[in-house]
TORBA-23860 format. One line per 2 residues: their letters; for each residue x, y, z of N, C-alpha, C. Coordinates in steps of 0.02 Angstrom, whole numbers. Layout:
A) X,Y,Z,X,Y,Z,X,Y,Z; ... .
//
This chain:
XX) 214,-1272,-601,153,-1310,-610,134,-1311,-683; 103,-1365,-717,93,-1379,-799,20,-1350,-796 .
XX) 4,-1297,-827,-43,-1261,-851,-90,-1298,-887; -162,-1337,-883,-205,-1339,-934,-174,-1298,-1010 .
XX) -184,-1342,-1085,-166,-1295,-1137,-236,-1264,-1158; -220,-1230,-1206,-270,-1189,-1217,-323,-1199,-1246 .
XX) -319,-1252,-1279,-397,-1295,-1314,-418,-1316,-1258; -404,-1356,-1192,-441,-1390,-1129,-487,-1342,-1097 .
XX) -423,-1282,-1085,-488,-1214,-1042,-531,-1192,-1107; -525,-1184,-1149,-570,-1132,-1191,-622,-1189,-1211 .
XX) -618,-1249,-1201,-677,-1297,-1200,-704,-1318,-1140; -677,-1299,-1084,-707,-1302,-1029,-750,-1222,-999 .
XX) -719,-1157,-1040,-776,-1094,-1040,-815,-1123,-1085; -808,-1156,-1159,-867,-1158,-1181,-920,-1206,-1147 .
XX) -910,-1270,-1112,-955,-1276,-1086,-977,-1254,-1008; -935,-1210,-983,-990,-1179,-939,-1042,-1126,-992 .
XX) -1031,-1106,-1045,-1073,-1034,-1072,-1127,-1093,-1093; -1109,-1163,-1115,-1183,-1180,-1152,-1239,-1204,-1080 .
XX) -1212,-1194,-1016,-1268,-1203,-978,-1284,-1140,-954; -1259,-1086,-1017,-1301,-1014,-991,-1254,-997,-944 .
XX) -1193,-1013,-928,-1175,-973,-865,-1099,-904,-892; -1106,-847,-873,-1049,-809,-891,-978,-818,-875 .
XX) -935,-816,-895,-867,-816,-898,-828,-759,-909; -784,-774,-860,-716,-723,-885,-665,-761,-876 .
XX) -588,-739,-899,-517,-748,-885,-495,-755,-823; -472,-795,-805,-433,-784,-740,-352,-807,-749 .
XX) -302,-777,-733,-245,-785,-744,-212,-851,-730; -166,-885,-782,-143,-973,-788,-116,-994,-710 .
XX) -171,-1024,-712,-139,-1066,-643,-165,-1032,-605; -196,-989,-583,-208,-940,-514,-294,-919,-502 .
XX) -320,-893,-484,-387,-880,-454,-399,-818,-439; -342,-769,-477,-343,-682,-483,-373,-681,-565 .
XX) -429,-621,-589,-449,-607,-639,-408,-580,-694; -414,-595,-748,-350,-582,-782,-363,-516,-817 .
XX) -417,-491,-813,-449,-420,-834,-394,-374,-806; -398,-305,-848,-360,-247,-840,-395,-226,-768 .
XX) -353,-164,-730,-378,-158,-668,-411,-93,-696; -425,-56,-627,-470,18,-664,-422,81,-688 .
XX) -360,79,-647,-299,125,-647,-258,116,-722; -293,49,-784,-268,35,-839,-284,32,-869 .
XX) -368,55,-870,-417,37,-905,-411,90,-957; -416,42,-1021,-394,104,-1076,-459,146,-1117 .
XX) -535,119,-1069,-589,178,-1084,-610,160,-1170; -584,83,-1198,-603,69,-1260,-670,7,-1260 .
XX) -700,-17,-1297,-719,-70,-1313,-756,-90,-1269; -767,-131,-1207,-811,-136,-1169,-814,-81,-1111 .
XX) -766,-54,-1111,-769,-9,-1052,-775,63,-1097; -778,62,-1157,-810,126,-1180,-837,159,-1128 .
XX) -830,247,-1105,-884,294,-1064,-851,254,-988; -865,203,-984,-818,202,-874,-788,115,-899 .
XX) -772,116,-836,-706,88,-823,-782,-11,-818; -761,-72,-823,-818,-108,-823,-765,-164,-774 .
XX) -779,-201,-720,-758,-254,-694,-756,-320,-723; -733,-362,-690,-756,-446,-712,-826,-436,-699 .
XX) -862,-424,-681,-945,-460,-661,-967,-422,-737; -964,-361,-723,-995,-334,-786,-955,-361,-865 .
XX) -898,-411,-876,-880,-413,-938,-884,-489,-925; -919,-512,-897,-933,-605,-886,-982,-601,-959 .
XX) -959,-658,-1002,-989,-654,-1060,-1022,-757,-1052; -1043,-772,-1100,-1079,-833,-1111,-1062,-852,-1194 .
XX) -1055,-792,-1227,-1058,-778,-1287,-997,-831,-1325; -1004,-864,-1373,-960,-926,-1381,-887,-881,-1431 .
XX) -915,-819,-1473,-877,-804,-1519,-797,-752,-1472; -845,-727,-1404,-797,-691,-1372,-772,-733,-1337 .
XX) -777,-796,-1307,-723,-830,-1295,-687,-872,-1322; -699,-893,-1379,-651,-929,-1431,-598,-871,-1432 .
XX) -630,-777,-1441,-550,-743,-1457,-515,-758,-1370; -572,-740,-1346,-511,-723,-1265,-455,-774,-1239 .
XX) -478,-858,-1271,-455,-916,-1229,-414,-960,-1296; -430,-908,-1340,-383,-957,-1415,-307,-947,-1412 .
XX) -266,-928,-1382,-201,-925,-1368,-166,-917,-1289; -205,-915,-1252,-145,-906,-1192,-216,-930,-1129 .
XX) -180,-994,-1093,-208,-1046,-1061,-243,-1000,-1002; -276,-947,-1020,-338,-925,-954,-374,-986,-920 .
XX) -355,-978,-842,-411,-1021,-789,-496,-998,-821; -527,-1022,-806,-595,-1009,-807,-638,-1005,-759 .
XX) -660,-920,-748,-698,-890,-681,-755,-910,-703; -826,-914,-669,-906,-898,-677,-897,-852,-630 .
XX) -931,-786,-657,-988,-758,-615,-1058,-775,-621; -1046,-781,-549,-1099,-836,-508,-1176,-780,-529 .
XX) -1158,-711,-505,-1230,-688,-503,-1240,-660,-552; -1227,-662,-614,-1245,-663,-693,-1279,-733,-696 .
XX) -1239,-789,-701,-1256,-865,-694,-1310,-866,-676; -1354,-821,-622,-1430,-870,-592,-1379,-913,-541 .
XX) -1326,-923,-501,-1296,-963,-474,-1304,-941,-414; -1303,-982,-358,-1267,-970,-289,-1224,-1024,-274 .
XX) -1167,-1028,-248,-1110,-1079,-251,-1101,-1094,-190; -1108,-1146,-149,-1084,-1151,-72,-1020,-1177,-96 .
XX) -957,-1143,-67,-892,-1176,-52,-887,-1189,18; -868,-1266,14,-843,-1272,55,-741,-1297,92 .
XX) -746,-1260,104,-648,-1273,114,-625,-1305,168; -559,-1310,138,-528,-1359,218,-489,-1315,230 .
XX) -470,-1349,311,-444,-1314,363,-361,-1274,329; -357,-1230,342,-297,-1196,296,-225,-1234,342 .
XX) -221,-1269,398,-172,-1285,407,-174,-1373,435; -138,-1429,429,-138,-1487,471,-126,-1510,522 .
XX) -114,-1450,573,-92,-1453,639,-149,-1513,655; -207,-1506,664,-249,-1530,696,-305,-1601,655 .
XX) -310,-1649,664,-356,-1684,637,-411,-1682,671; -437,-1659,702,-497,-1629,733,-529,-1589,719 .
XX) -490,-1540,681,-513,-1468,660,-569,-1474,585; -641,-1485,589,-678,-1528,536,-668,-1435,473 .
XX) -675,-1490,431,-681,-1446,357,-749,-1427,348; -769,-1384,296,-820,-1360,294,-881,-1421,260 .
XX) -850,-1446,245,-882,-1522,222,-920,-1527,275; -889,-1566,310,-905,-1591,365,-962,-1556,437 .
XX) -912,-1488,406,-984,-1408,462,-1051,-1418,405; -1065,-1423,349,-1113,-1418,317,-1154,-1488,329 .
XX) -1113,-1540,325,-1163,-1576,353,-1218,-1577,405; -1188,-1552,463,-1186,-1538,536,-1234,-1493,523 .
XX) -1242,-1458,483,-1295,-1383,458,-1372,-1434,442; -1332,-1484,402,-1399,-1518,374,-1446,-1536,428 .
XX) -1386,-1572,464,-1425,-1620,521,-1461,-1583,564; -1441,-1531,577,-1471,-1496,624,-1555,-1451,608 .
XX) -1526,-1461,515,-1601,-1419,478,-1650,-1484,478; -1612,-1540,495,-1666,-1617,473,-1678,-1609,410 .
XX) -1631,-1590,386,-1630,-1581,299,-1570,-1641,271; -1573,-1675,221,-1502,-1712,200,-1461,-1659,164 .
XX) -1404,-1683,139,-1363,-1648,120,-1379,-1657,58; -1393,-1594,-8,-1421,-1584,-57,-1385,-1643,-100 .
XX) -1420,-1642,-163,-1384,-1684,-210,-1396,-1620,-277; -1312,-1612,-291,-1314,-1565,-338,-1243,-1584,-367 .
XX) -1254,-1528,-425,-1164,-1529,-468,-1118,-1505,-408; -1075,-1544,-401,-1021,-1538,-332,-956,-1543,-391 .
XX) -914,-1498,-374,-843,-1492,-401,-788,-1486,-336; -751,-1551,-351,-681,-1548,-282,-629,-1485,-316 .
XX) -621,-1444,-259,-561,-1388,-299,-502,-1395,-273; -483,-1345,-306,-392,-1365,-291,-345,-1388,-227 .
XX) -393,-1368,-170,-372,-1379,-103,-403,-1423,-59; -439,-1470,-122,-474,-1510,-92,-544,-1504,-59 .
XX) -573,-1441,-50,-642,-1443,-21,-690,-1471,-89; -752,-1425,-73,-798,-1429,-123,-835,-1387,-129 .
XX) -843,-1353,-195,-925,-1314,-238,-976,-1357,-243; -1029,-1343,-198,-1086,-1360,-214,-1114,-1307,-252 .
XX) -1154,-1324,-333,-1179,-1261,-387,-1275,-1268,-355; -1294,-1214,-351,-1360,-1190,-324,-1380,-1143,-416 .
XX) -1452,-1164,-417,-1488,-1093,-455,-1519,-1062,-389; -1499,-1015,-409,-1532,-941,-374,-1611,-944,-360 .
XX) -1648,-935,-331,-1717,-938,-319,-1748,-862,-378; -1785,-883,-426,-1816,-822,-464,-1833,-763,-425 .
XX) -1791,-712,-469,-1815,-628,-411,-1751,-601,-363; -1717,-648,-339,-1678,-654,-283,-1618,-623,-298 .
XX) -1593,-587,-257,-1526,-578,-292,-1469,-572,-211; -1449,-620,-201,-1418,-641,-155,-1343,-621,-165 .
XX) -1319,-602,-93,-1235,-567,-117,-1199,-634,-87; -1128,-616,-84,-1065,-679,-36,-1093,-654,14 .
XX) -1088,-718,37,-1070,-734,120,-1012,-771,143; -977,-765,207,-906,-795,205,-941,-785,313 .
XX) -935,-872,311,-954,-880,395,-1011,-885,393; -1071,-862,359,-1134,-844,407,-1145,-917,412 .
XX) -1144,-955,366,-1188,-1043,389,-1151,-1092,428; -1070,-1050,432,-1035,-1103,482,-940,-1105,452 .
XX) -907,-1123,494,-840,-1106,482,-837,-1153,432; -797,-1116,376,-755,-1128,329,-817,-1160,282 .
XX) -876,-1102,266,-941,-1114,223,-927,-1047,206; -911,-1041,146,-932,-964,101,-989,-957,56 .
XX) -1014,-931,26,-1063,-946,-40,-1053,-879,-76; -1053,-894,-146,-1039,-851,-196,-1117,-846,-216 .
XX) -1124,-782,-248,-1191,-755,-283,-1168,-692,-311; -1210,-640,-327,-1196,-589,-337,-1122,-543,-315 .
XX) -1084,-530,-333,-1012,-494,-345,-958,-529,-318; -968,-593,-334,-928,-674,-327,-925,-698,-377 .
XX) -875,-764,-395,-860,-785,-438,-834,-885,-416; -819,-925,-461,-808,-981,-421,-760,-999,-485 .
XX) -704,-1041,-471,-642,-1050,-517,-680,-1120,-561; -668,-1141,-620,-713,-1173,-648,-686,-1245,-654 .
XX) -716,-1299,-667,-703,-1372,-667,-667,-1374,-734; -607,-1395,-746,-555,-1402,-774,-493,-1344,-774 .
XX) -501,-1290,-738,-456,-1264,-743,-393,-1301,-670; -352,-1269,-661,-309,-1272,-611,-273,-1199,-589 .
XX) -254,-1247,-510,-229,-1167,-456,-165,-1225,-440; -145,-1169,-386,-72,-1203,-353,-92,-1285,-340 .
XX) -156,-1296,-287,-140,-1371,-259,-157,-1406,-303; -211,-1407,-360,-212,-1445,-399,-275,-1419,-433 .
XX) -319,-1477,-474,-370,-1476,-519,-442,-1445,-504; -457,-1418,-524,-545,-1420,-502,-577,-1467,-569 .
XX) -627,-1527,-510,-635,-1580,-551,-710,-1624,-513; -756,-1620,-575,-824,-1622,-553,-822,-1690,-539 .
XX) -855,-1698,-471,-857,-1774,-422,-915,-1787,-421; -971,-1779,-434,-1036,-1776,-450,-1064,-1720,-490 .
XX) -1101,-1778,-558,-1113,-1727,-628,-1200,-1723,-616; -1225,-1717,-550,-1295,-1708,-551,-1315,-1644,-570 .
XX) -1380,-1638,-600,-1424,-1585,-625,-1408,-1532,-572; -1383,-1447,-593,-1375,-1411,-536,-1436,-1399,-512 .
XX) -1442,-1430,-422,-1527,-1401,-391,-1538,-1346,-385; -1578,-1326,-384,-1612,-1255,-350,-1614,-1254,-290 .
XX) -1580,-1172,-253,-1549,-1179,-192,-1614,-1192,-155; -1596,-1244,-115,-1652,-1269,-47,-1688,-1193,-13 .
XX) -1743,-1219,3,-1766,-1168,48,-1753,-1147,85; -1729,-1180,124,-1729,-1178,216,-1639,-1131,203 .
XX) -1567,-1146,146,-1530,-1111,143,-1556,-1043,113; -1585,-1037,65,-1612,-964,66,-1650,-942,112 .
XX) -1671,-958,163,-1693,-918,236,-1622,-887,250; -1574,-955,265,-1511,-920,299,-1488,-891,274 .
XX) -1486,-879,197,-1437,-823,182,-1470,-749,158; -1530,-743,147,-1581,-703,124,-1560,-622,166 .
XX) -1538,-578,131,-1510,-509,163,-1564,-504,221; -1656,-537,230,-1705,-501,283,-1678,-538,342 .
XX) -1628,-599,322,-1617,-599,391,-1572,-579,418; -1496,-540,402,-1456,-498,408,-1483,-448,443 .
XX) -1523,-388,391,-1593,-333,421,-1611,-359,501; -1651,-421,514,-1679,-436,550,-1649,-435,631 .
XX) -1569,-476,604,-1516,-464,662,-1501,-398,693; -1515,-347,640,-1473,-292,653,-1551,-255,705 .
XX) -1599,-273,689,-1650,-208,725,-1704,-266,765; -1703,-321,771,-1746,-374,801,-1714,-392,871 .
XX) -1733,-357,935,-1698,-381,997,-1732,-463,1011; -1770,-463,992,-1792,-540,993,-1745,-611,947 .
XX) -1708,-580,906,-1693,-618,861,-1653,-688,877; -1653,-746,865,-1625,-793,904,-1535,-792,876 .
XX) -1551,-747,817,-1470,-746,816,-1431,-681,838; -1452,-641,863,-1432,-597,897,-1464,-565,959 .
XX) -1432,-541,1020,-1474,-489,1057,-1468,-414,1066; -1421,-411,1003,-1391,-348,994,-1454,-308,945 .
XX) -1444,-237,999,-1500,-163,941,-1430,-128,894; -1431,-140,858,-1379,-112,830,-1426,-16,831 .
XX) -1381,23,860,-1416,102,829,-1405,130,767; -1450,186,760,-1479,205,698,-1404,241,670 .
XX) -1357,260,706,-1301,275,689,-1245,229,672; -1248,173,715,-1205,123,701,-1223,96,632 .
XX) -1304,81,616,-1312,36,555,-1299,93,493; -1291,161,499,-1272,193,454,-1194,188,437 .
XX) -1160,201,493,-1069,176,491,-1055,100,448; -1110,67,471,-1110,8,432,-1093,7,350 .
XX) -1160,41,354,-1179,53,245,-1130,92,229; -1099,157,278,-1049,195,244,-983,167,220 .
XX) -977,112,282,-886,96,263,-886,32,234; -946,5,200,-943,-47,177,-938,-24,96 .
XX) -980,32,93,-1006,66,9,-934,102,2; -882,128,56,-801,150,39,-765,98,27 .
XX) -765,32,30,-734,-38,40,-753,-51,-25; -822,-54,-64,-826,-80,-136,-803,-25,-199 .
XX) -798,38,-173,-777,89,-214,-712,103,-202; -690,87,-147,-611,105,-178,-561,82,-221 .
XX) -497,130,-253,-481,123,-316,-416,71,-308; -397,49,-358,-371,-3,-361,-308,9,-342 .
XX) -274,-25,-279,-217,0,-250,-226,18,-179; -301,67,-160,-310,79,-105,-361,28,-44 .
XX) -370,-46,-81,-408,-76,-85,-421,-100,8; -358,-97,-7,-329,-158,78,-351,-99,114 .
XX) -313,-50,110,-307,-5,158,-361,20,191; -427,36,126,-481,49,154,-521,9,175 .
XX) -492,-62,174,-526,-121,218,-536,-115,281; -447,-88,282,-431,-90,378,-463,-40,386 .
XX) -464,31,367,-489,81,413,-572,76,406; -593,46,369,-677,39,383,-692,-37,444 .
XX) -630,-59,434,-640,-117,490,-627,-89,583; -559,-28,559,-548,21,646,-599,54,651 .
XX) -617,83,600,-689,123,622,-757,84,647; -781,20,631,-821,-15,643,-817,-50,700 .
XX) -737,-49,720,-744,-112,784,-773,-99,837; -772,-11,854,-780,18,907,-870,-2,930 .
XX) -916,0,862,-980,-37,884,-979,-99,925; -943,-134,887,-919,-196,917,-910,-201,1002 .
XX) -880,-150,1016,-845,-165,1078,-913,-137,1121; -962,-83,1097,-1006,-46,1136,-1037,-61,1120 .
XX) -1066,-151,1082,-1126,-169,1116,-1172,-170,1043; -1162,-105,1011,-1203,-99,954,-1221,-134,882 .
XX) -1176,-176,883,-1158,-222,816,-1137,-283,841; -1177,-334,818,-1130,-407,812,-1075,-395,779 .
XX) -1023,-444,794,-971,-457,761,-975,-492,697; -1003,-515,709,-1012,-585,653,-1044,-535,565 .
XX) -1089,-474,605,-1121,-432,539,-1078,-415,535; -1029,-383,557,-973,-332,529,-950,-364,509 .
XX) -905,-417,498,-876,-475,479,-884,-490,412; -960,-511,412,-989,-549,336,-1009,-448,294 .
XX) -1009,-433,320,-1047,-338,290,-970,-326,245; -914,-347,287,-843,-307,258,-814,-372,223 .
XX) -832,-412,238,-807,-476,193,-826,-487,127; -910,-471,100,-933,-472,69,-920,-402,23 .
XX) -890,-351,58,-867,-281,1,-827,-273,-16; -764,-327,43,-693,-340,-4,-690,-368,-63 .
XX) -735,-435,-55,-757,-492,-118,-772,-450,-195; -835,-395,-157,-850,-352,-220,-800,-310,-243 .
XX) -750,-274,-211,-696,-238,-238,-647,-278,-285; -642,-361,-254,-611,-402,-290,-543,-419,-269 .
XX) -552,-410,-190,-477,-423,-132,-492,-503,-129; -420,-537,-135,-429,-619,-101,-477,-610,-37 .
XX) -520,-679,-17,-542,-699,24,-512,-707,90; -449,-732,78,-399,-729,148,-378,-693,151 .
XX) -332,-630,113,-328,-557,110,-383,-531,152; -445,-513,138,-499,-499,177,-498,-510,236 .
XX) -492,-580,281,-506,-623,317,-467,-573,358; -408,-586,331,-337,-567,379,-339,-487,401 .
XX) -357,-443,350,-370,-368,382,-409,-354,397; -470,-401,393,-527,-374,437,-527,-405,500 .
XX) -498,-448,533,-472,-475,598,-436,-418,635; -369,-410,594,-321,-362,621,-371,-292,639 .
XX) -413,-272,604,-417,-208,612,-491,-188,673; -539,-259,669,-563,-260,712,-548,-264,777 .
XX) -485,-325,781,-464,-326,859,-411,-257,899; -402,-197,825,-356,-156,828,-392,-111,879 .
XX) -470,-98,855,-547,-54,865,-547,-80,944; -549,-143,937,-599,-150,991,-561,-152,1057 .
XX) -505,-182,1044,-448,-141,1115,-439,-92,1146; -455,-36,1079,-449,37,1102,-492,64,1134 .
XX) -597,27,1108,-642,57,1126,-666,37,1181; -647,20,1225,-690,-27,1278,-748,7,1311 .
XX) -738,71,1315,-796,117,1355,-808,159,1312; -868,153,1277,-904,218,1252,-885,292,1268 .
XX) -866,338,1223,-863,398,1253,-905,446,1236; -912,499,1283,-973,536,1274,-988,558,1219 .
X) -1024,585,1182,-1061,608,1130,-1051,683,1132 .
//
């Protein structure tokens, strides 16, 4: 594949930094961060005293990316929740078996219609696989994480310990390339209800809740925070692994009643994201390891 050269991306980070938004490297052609990992981190310069991620070395700053992007054709990441951003992606169906099978395009509409809301008018970027970034500002105060599912299949949204691949760079299928250059809106209301962590909270302890009728217990929602907070801290290498076993350990709520699926789901999806595992990587071992749980647990055992 012909790589963007290196004046195109390093003028396409500079103008994401002049609308204020942070940047990092992401490796030519691909949608992996091109930053050192933590197991390489040589403890100099920005990571002086600990080890610093992409979110924490997302810069805006014009002089540090003229050095980073002046010789070797880096994609161009935003982090979204430095940015003030929330990003709805929406993707298509990962395979063509089916022309029936609607894209997330198409589920977001269906979201609209159903909010009696239209479908926003904002900076929309087509990406490499053909879906679309819709760009959101963040509501002041807010600090919103990924979500992956909660508004509807094949709807993710980037915010806080997310990132979105930038308009002129390129991946395998092709370009990311802005299809509407409208003013980025400020995320709608009625989507910050849906994605707002009180209503997550709300699912988990509200037997009334219309999106759940599950009590999650005071033990289960602790298993929750534990193997989600081992999923964003583990070290680089052990990343997957501690996906699956916080996903076998979790399913067993699942099966006894105590946890939606759908929280465990978006809870471990959203800590892979933060560790910095692909999205379908994620997808794929947190499936496996849930349906691994929940086979095994079918009957509660005694205490």
């Amino acid at each position: 594949m012909t790589h963007q050269p290196p004046s195109a991306l390093l003028s396409a980070a500079l103008d994401a930094a002049a609308r204020g938004w942070a940047v990092f490297p992401l490796r030519p052609g691909t949608k992996r961060p091109a930053l050192h990992g933590e197991e390489s981190c040589p403890g100099i310069g920005d990571c002086a005293g600990f080890h610093r991620k992409w979110e924490d070395r997302a810069t805006a700053d014009p002089n540090r990316i003229r050095r980073a992007w002046g010789d070797v054709p880096f994609n161009v990441g935003i982090a979204t929740g430095p940015s003030g951003l929330v990003v709805v992606d929406l993707d298509m169906p990962k395979t063509k078996g089916s022309a029936d099978t609607p894209s997330g395009v198409t589920t977001f509409a269906a979201l609209c219609e159903r909010a009696g809301q239209a479908v926003p008018t904002t900076l929309t970027v087509r990406t490499a696989s053909g879906g679309q970034h819709l760009y959101f500002t963040a509501p002041e105060g807010a600090r919103l994480g990924n979500s992956a599912g909660r508004l509807g299949k094949r709807i993710d949204t980037r915010a806080w310990g997310g990132y979105v691949v930038a308009p002129g760079s390129t991946a395998s299928g092709g370009p990311y390339v802005v299809t509407d250059p409208a003013p980025v809106a400020p995320l709608p209301g009625w989507l910050y209800a849906l994605l707002s962590p009180r209503q997550a909270a709300r699912a988990l302890i509200d037997p009334a809740s219309a999106r759940t009728a599950h009590r999650a217990s005071r033990y289960a929602s602790t298993a929750l925070r534990a193997e989600t907070a081992a999923v964003q801290h583990a070290a680089e290498g052990e990343r997957n692994a501690t996906l699956l076993r916080a996903a076998r350990a979790l399913g067993r709520f699942i099966a006894w009643g105590d946890l939606p699926r759908v929280v465990v789901e978006e809870a471990l999806q959203e800590a892979g994201a933060w560790a910095g595992l692909p999205d379908a990587e994620c997808r794929t071992t947190i499936r496996s390891g849930l349906n691994w749980s929940i086979a095994r647990n079918q009957q509660r055992r005694a205490a």
